[in-house]
GUTORRO-197419 format. One line per 5 residues: their letters; for each residue x, y, z of N, C-alpha, C. Coordinates in nm, 3 decimals, always signed. Each point is the difference from the previous one (the first is absolute). Layout:
N
a) X:Y:Z:X:Y:Z:X:Y:Z  ... .
END
This chain:
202
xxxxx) +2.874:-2.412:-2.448:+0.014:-0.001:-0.146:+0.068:-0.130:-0.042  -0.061:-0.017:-0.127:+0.096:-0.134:-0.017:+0.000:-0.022:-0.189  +0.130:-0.065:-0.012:+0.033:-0.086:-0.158:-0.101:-0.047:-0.035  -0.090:+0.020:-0.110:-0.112:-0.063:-0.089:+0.085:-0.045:-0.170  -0.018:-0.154:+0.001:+0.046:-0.073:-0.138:-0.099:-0.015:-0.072 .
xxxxx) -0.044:+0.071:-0.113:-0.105:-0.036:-0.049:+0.025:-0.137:-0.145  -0.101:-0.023:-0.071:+0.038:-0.119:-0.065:+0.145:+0.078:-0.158  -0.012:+0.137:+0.001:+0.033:+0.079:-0.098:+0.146:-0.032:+0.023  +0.049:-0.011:+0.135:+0.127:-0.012:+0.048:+0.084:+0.116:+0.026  -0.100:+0.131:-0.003:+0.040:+0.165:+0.040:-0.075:-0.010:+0.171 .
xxxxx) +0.087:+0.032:+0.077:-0.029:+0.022:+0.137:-0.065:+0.150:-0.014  -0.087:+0.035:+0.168:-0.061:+0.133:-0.008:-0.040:-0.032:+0.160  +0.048:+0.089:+0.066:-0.075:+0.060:+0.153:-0.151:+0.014:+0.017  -0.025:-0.100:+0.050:-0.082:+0.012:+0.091:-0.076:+0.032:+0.147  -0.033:+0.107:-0.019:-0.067:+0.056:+0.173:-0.138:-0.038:+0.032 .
xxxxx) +0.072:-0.064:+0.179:-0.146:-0.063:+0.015:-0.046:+0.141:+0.133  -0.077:-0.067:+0.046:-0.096:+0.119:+0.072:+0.124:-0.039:+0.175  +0.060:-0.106:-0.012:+0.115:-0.019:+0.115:+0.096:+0.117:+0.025  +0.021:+0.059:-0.153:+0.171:+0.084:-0.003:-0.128:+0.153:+0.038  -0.025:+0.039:+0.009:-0.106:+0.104:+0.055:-0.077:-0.004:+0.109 .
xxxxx) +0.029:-0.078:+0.171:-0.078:+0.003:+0.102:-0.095:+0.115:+0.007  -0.116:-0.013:+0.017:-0.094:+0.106:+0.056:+0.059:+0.068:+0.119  -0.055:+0.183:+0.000:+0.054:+0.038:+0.112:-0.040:-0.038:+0.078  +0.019:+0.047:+0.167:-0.084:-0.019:+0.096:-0.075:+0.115:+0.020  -0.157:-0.090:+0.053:-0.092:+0.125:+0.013:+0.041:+0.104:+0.119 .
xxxxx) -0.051:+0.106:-0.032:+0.050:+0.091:+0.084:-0.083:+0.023:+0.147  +0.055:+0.023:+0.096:-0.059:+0.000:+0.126:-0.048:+0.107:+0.083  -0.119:+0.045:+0.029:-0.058:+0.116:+0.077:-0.053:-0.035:+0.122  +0.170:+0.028:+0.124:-0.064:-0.024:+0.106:+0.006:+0.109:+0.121  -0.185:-0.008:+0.054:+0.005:+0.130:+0.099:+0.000:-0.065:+0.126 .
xxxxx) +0.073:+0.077:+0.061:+0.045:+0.014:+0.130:-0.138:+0.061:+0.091  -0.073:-0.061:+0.074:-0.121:+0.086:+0.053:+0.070:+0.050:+0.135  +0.028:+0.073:+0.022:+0.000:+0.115:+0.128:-0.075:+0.130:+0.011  -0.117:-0.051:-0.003:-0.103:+0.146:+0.004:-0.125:-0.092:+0.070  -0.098:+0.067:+0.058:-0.095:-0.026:+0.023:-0.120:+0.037:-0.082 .
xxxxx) -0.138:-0.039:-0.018:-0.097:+0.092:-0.082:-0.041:+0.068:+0.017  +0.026:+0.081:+0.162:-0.024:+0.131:+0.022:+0.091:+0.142:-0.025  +0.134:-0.025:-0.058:+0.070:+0.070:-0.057:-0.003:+0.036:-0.135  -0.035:+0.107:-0.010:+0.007:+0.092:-0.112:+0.081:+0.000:-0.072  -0.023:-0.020:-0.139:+0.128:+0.007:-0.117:+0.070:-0.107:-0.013 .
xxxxx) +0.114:-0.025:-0.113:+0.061:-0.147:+0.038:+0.146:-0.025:+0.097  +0.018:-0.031:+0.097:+0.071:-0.028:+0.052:+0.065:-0.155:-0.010  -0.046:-0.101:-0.095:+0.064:-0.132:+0.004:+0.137:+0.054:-0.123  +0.061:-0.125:-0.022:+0.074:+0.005:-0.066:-0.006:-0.107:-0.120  +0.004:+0.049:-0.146:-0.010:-0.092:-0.107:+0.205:-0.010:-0.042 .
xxxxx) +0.043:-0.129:-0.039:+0.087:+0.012:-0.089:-0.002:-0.135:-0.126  +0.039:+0.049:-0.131:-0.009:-0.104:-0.050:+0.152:-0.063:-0.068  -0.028:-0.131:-0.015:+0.148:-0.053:-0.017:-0.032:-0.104:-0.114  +0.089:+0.005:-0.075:+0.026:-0.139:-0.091:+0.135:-0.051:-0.005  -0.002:-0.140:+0.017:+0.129:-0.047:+0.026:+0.080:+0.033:+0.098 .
xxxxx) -0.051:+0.036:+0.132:+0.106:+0.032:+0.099:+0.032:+0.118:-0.001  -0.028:+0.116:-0.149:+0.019:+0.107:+0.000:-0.082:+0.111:+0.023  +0.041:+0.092:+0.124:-0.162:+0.101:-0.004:+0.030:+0.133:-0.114  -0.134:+0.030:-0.069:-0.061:+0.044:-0.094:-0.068:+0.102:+0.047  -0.072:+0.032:+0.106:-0.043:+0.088:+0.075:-0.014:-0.006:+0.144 .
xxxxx) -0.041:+0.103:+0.108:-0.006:+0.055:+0.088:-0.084:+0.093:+0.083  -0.128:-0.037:+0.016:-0.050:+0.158:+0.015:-0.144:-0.032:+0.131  -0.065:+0.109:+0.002:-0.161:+0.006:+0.089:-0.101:-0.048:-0.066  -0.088:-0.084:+0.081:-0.121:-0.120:-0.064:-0.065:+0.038:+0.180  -0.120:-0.102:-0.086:-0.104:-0.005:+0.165:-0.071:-0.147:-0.072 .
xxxxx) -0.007:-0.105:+0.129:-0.064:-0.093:-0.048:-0.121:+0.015:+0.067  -0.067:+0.081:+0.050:-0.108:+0.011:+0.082:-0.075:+0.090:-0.094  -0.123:-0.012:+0.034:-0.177:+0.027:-0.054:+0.036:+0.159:+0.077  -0.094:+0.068:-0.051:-0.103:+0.107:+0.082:+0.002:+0.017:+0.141  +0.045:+0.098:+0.091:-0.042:-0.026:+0.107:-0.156:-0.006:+0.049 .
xxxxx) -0.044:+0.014:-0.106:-0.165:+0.067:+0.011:-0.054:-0.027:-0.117  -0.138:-0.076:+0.003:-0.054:+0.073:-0.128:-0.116:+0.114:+0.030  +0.053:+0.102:-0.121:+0.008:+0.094:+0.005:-0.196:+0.049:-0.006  -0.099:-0.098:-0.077:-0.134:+0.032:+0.001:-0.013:+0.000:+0.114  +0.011:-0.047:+0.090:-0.075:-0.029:+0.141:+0.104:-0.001:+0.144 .
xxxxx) +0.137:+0.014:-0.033:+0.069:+0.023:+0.083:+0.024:-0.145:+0.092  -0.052:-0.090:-0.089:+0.071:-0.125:+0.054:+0.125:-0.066:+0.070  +0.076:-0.051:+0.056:+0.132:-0.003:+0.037:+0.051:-0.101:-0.123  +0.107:-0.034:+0.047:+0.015:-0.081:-0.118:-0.006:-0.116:-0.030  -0.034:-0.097:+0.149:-0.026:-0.137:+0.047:-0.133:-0.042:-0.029 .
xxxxx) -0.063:+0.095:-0.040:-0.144:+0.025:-0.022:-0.068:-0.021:-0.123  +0.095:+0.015:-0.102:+0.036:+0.087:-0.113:+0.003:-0.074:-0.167  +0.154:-0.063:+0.087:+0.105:-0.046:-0.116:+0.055:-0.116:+0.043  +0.115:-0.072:-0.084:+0.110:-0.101:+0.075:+0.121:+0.073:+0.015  +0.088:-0.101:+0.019:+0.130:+0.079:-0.015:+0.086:-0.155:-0.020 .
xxxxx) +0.074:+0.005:-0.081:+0.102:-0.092:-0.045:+0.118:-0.017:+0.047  -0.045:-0.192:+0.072:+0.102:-0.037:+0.085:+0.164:-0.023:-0.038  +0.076:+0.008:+0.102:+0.134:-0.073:-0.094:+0.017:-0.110:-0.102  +0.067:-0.038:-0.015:+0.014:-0.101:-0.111:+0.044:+0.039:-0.130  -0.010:-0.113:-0.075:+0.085:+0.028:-0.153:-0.128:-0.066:-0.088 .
xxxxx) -0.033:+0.125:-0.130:-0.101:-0.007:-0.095:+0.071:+0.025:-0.128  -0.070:-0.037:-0.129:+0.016:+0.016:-0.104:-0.040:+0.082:-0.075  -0.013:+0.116:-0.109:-0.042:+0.061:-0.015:+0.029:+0.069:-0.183  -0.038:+0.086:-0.051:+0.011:-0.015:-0.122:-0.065:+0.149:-0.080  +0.096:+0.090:-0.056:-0.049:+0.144:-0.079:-0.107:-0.017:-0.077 .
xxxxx) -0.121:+0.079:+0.061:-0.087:+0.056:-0.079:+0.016:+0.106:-0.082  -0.037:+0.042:-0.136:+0.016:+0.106:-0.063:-0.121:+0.077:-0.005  -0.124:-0.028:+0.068:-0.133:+0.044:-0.061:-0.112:+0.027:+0.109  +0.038:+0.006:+0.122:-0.107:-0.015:+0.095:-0.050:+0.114:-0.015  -0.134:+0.013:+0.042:-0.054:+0.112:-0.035:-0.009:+0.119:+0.137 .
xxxxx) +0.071:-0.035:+0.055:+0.009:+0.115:+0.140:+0.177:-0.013:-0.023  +0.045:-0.075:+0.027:+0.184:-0.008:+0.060:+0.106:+0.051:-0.153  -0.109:-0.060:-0.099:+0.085:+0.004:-0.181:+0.108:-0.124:+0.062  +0.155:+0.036:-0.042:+0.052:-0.097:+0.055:+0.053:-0.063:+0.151  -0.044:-0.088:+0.042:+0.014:-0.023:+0.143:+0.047:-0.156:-0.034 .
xxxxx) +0.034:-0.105:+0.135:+0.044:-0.121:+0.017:-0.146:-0.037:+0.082  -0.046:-0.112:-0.062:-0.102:-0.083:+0.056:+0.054:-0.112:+0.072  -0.035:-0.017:+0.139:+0.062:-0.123:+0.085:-0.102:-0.110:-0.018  +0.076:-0.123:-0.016:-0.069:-0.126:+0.035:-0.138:-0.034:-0.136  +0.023:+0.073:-0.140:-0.122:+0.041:-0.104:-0.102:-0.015:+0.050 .
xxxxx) -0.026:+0.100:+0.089:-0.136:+0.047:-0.001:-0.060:-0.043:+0.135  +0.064:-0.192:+0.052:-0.049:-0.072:+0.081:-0.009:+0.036:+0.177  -0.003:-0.071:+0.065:+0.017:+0.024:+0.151:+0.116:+0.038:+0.023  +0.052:+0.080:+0.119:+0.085:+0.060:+0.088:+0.019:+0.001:+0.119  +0.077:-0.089:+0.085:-0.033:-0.035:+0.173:-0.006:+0.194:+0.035 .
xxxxx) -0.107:+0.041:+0.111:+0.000:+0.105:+0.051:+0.018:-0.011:+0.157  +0.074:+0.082:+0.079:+0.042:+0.008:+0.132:-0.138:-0.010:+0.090  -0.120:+0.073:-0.077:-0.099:-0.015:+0.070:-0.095:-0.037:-0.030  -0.159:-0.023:+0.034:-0.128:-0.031:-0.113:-0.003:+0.125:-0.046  -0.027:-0.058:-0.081:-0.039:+0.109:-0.127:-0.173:-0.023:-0.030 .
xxxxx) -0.041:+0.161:+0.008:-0.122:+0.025:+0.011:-0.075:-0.017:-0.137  +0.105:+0.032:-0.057:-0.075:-0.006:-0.166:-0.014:-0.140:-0.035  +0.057:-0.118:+0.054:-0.026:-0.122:-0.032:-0.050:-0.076:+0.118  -0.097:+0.077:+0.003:-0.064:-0.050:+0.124:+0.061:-0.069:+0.145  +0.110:+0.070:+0.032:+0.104:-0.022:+0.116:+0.088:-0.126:-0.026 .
xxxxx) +0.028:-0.022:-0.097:+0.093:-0.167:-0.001:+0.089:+0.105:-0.036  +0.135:-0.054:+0.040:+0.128:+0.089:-0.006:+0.123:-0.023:-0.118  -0.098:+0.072:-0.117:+0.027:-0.062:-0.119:+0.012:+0.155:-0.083  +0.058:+0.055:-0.115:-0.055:+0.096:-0.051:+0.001:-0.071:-0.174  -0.100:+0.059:-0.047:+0.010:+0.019:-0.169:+0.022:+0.089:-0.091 .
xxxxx) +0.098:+0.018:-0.116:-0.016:+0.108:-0.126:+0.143:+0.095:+0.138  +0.073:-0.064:+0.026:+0.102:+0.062:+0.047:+0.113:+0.029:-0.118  +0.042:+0.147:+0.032:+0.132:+0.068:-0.089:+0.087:+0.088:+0.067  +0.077:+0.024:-0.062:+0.110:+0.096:+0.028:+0.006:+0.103:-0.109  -0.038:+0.124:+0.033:-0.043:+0.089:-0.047:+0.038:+0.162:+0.038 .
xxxxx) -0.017:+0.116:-0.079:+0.062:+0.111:+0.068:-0.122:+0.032:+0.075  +0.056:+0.082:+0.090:-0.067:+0.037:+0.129:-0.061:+0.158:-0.021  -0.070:+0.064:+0.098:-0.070:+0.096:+0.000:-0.058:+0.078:-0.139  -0.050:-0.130:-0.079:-0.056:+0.045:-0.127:-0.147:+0.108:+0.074  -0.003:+0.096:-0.106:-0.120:+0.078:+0.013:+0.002:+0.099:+0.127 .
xxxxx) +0.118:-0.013:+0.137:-0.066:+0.038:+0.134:+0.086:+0.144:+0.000  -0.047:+0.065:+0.094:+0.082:+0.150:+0.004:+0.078:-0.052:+0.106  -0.043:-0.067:+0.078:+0.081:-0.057:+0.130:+0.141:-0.052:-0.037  +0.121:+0.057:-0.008:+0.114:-0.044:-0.011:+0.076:-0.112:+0.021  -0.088:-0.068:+0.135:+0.084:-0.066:+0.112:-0.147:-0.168:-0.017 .
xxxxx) -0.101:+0.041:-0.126:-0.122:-0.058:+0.050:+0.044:-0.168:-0.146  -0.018:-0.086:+0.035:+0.071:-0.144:-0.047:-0.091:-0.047:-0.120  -0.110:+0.031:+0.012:-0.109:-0.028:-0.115:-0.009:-0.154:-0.019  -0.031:-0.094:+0.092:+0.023:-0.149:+0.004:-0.092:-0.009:+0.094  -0.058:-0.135:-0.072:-0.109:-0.101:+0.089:+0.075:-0.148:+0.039 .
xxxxx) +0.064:-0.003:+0.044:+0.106:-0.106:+0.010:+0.077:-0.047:-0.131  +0.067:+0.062:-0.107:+0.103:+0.027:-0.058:+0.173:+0.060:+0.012  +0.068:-0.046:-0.011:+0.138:+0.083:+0.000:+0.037:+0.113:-0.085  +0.035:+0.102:+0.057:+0.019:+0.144:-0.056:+0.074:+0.030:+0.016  +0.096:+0.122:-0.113:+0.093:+0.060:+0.047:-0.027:+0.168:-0.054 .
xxxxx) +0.060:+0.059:+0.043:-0.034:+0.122:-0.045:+0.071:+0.059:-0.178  -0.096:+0.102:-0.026:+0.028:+0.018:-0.148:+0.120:-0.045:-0.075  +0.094:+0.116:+0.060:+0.150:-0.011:-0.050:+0.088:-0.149:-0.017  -0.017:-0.035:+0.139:+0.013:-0.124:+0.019:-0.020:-0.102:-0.045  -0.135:-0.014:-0.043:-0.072:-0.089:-0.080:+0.038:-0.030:-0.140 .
xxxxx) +0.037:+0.116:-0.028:+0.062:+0.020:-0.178:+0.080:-0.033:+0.019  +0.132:+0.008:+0.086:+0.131:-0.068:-0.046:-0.030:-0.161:+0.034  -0.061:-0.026:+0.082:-0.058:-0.147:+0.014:-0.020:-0.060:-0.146  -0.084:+0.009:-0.059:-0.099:-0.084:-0.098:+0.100:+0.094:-0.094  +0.099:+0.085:-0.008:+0.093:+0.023:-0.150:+0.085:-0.115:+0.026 .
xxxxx) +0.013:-0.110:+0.070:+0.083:-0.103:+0.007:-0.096:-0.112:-0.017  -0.138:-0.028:-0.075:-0.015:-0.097:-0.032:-0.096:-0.005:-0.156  -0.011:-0.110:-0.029:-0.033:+0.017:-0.145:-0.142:-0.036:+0.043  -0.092:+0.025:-0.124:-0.113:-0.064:-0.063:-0.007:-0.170:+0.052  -0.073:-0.018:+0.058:-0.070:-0.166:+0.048:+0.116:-0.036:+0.071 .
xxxxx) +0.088:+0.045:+0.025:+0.131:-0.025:+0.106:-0.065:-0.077:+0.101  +0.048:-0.147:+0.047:+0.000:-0.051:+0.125:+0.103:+0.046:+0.106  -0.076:+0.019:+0.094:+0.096:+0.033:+0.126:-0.038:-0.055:+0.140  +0.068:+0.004:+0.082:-0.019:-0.042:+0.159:-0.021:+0.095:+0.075  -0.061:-0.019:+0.097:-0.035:+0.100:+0.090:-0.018:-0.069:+0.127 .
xxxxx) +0.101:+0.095:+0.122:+0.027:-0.080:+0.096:-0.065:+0.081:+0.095  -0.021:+0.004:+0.131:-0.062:+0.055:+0.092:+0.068:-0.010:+0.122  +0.087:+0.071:+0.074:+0.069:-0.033:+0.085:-0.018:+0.088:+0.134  +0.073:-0.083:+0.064:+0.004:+0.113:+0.162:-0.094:-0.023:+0.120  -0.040:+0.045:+0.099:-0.101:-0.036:+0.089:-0.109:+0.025:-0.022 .
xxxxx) -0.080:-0.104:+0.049:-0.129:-0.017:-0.057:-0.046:+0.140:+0.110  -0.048:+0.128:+0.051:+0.021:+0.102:+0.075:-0.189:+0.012:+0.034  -0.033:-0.043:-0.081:-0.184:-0.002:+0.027:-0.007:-0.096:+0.103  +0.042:-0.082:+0.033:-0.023:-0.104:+0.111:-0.043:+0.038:+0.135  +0.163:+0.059:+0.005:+0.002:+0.109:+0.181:-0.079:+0.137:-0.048 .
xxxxx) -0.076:+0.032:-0.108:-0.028:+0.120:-0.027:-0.137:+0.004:+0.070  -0.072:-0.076:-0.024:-0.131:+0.002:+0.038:+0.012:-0.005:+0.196  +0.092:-0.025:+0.064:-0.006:-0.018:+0.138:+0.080:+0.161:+0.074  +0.034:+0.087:-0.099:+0.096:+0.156:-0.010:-0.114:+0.060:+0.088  +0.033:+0.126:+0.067:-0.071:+0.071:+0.095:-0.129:+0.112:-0.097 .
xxxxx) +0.104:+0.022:-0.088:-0.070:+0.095:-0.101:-0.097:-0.045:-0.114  -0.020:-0.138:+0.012:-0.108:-0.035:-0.105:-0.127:-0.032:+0.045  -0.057:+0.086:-0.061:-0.206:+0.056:+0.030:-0.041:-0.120:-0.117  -0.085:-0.096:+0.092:-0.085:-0.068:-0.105:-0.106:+0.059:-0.079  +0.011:+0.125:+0.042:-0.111:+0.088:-0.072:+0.027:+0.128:-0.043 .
xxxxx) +0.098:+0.008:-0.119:+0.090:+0.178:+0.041:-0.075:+0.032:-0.132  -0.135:+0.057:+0.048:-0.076:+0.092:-0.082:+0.021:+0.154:+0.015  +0.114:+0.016:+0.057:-0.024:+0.145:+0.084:+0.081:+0.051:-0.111  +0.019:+0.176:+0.015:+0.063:+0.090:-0.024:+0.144:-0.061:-0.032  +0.076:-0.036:+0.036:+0.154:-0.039:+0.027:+0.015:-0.104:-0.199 .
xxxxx) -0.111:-0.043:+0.004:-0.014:-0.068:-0.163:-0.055:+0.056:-0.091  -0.037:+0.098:+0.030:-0.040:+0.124:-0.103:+0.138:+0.036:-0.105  +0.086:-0.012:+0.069:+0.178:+0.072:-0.066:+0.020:-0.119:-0.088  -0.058:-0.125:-0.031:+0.059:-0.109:-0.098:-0.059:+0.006:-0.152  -0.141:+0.073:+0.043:-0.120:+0.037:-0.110:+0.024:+0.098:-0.075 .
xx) +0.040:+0.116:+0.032:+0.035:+0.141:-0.052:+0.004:-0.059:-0.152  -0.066:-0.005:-0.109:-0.005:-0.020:-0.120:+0.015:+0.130:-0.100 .
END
């Protein structure tokens, strides 16, 4: 703030956009410790502004273990979104999520693996963060094609902490766990069987 002399010779305060710093954007970062063959969300979301945390709770940064028409796995499938730090920004209007956070507007997304839908370059598009098991009877079932989810409850206290067109960050943390996953005793390059029937239950 500062002394303004005008030619009148009556002083008057002036505020510039200096005496009001912008906040800092607020930060949503998940912790990945789950694999995409685990059911339900087991990562961890918290969000912070300014050093201060704001929330606490269950997220999943992983896709589908399956898709569910054809019983696909999920390497097959979808991407899944690598670590790193993205930008991102409240939608009020999507026509599946209503309000959700769009990463990166709209653009590319490094993915851990090829991604089938973009013709295997390991990239994803039209990535969000969104509530999870929209539509499914399946409790435990993530409702994501390589998107971040959290479950209902969860989700609401999430996005009641951000506004309309809100910019935010979104971080991705923890071990990259798909790496050594694909070399695990228990992964069928082909698990069409019975045992993936339990992810579908719609």
């Amino acid at each position: 703030m500062q002394k303004v002399m005008p030619v009148s010779g009556k002083t008057y305060q002036h505020f510039s956009t200096e005496d009001k710093p912008m906040p800092e954007k607020k930060i949503l970062t998940f912790l990945r410790q789950s694999t995409p063959f685990d059911p339900g969300w087991k990562d961890v979301l918290t969000v912070t502004q300014g050093g201060k945390k704001l929330y606490k709770g269950l997220a999943s940064v992983w896709c589908n273990p399956v898709r569910p028409e054809d019983l696909a796995p999920f390497y097959a499938a979808y991407g899944g979104i690598a670590l790193g730090e993205y930008h991102a920004h409240v939608c009020m209007d999507h026509e599946a999520f209503h309000k959700c956070l769009v990463i990166e507007n709209y653009g590319k997304v490094p993915s851990v693996w090829p991604n089938a839908i973009n013709n295997w370059e390991r990239y994803m598009k039209r990535v969000y963060y969104h509530e999870g098991n929209l539509g499914s009877k399946n409790p435990k079932w993530r409702g994501s094609a390589g998107c971040l989810t959290s479950p209902k409850a969860e989700y609401k206290k999430v996005m009641s902490l951000l506004k309309p067109r809100e910019n935010v960050i979104i971080r991705i943390t923890g071990a990259d766990l798909v790496i050594g996953l694909f070399s695990e005793s228990h992964f069928n390059p082909n698990p069409r069987g019975s045992k993936w029937k339990q992810y579908c239950e719609h």
